[in-house]
N, C-alpha and C positions, 0 to 999 in steps of 0.2 A: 662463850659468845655464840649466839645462834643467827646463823644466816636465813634469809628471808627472800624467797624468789622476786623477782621486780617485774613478772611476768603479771597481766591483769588475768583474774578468774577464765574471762569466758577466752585468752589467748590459749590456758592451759587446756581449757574445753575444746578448745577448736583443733590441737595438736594429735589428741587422738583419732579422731574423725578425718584428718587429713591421712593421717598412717592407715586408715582401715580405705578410705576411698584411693589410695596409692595401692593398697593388696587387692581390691576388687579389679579395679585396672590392667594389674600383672596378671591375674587369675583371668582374665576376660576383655584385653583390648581393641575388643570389636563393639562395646559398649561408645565409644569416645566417637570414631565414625557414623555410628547409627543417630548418636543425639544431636550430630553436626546435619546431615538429613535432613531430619525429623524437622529442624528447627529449621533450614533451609527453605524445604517446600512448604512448612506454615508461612514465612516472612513471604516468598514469592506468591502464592494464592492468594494472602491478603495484599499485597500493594499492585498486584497486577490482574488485569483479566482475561490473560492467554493462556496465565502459566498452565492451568488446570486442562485443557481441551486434549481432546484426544490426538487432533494433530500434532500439537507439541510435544504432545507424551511421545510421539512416534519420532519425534524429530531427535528428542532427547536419547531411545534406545539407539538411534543410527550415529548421534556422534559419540556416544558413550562406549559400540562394540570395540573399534581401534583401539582409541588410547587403553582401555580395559583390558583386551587382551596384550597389547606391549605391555602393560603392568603386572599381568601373571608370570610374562618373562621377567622383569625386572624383580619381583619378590620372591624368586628361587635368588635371584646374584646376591640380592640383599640378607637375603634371612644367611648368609655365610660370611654378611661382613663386607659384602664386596659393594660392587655400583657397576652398572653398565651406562656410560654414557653415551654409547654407538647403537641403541635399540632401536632407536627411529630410524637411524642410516642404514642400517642393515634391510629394515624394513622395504624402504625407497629402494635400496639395490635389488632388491626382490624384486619389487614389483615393473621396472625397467627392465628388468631383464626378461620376465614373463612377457611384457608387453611387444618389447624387438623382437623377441626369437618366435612369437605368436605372428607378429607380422613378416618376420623371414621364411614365411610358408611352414614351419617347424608345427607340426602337432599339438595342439591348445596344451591335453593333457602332459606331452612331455613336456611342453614349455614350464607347465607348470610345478612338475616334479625335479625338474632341471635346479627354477626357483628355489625350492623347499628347502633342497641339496647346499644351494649355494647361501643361503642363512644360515644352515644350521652349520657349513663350513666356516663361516666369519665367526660362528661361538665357539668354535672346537678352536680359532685360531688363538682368542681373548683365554679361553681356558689353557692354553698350554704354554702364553706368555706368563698366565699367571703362577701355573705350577713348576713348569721347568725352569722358567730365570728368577723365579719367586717376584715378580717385580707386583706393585700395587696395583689392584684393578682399576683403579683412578686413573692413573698416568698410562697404565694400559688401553683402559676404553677411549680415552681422550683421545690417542693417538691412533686409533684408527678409527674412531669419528671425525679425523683428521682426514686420514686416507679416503674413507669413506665419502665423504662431502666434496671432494674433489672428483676422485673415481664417477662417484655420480652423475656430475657435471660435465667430465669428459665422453662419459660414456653415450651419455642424450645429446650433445650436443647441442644443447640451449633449444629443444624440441622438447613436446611432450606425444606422447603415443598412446593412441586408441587400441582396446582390446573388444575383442571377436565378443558377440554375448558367445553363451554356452557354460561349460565348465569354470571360466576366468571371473563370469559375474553370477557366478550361482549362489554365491552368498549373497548376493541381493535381491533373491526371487523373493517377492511380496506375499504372505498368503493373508489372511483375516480369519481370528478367533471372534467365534458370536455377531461376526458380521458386522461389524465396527474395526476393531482394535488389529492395527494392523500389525504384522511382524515379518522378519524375514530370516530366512534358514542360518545366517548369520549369528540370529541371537541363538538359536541353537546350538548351534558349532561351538559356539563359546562358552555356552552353557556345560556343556560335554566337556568342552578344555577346563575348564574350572571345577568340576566336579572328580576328573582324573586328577587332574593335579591337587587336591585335595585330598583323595584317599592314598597317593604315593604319600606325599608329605605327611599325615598321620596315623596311617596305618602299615606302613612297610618298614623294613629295615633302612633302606635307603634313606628314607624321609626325617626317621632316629637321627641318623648321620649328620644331614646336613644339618638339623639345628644343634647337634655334639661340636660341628666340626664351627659353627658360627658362634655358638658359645666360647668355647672354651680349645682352638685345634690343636694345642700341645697336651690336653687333659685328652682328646677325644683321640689320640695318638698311642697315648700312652694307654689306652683300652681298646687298641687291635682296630680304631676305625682306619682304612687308607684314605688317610685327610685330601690327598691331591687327586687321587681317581676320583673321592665325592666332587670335589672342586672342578674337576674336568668336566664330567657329567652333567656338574649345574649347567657347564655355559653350552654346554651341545646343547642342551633338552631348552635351555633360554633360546637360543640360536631357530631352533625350531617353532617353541611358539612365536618369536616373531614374524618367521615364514606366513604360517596360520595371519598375523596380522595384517602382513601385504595382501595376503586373500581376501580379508574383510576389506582391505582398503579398494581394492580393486572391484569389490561386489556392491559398495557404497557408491562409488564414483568410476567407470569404467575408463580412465585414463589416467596415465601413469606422466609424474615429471618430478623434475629432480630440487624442485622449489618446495614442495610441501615436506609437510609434518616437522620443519625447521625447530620446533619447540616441544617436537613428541617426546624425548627423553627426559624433559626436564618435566612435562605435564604425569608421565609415566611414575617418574620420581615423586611427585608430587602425591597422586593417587596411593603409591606404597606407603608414604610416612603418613600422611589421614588418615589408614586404613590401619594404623598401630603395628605395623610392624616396622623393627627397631633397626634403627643405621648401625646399630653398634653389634647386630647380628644377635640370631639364637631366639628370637621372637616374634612373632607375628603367622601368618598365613594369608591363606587364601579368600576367606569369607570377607574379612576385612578390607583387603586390595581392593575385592567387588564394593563392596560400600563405598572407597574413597575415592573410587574413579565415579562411582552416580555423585559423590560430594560435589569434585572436579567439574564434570560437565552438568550437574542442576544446576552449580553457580555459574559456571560461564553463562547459562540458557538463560537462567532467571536475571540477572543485571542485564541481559541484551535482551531481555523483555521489556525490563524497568527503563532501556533507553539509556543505561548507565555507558559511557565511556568504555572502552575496551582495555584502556592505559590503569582505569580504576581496578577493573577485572584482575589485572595482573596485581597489581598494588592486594587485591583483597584472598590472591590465592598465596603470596608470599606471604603475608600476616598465619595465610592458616598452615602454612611449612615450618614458621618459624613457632607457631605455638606447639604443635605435635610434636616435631624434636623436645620440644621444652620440657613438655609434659611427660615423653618419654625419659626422660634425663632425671627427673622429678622422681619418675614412677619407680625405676633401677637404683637409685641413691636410696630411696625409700625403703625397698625391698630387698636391698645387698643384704 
């Protein structure tokens, strides 16, 4: 008796083509990002007519530095498996603190290294919850985004504080390329932050590690990585670019309070999984991140072009969280 597939012609046609565009995917996850883009700024230049101006261009690099640089922090905790939910609050502590101790007569500059110190202290705390009690970075972050969001609040006391210009808002110095297009030293900074973090990540030993140890960390153990010093390391060196973050935030807008960037961790979060790299660790980088935080903020910019609702906004960036997990999920079941 011969069996007979129930599958129609073009299902069995379409089964390979799905297995080769799932290996192109694994091979190249910054593809998925770029055509989310791509398609993004066509749909807003055709239904709008701001989107395209140069002013808006400018407006888009300035809210795109923050959450972008918080997401280069966030895509070292992730590419290991982990999640920082405290990225934004760490942020805000930063930059209150720079702000008081800049106004407690305290020297702009150390105010500001004081800051750096005290960020990259809050990763090195997340990292050694996570290696010496072993406990989940989840339930870790969570709980001193707890701390965090309180701390903040008492700390300002329902005030917010102006910073000195100088040093504090030097990321906001404006210059103009070709006498138009404007930029500020900011995009720079960030530019350099992503460009380092980019050649750690795939050119050093280090960089080997963290996606060994986000893979697979009893396989990356078992070949002489030290799985919890990489793991430590991530959250200092996160800890640190968030510092970097409170500087942008502070060069963008020269006043510090303990109510903003309330949804910067989850917009952070957001920009890492658009940008194809995998919750489930051991994939993704940096070029990608950068794509999915311009994802992130041309979509916020272009429906508040289009006059769309802010509640839709969210409604449209959950659909695209929930489909890149998908597609990630898809793409690893694929390529197992």
């Amino acid at each position: 008796m011969t069996l007979t597939s129930t599958r129609s012609p073009a299902s069995r046609a379409a089964a390979p083509l799905a297995a080769r565009g799932a290996k192109l995917l694994a091979r190249t996850p910054t593809l998925g990002p770029l055509a989310a883009l791509v398609l993004a700024v066509v749909a807003f230049a055709v239904t709008t007519d701001t989107f395209l101006t140069l002013d808006n261009g400018s407006l888009i690099a300035q809210q795109f530095l923050v959450v972008g640089t918080l997401a280069l922090g966030q895509t070292l905790v992730i590419l290991t498996a982990g999640i920082d939910l405290a990225n934004a609050a760490t942020m805000v502590l930063g930059t209150l603190v720079v702000a008081r101790l800049s106004q407690d007569t305290l020297p702009t500059g150390l105010a500001l290294v004081t800051g750096v110190l005290l960020c990259t202290a809050v990763g090195a705390l997340s990292g050694t919850l996570v290696t010496r009690l072993k406990l989940p970075p989840f339930i870790v972050t969570l709980g001193v985004l707890s701390i965090l969001t309180a701390a903040n609040q008492l700390y300002a006391h329902g005030e917010s504080y102006t910073v000195p210009s100088g040093v504090l808002t030097w990321l906001g110095t404006r210059s103009y390329v070709f006498g138009q297009i404007e930029v500020t030293y900011g995009m720079g900074v960030m530019a350099v932050l992503a460009v380092a973090l980019w050649f750690a990540l795939t050119q050093t030993a280090w960089g080997r590690n963290v996606y060994a140890v986000g893979d697979d960390p009893e396989a990356a153990r078992l070949n002489g990585v030290r799985v919890d010093r990489t793991l430590l390391s991530v959250y200092v060196l996160a800890g640190f670019v968030y510092a970097v973050a409170a500087w942008q935030a502070l060069g963008r807008i020269p006043n510090a309070d303990a109510n903003v960037f309330q949804t910067g961790n989850l917009e952070s979060i957001t920009a890492v999984v658009i940008g194809g790299t995998s919750l489930f660790g051991g994939r993704g980088g940096v070029v990608g991140t950068v794509l999915g935080a311009l994802v992130v903020t041309v979509l916020a910019n272009g429906l508040t072009q289009a006059g769309i609702d802010s509640l839709y906004q969210q409604v449209a960036t959950g659909i695209l969280v929930i489909a890149a997990v998908t597609v990630d999920r898809v793409v690893r079941g694929r390529t197992a």
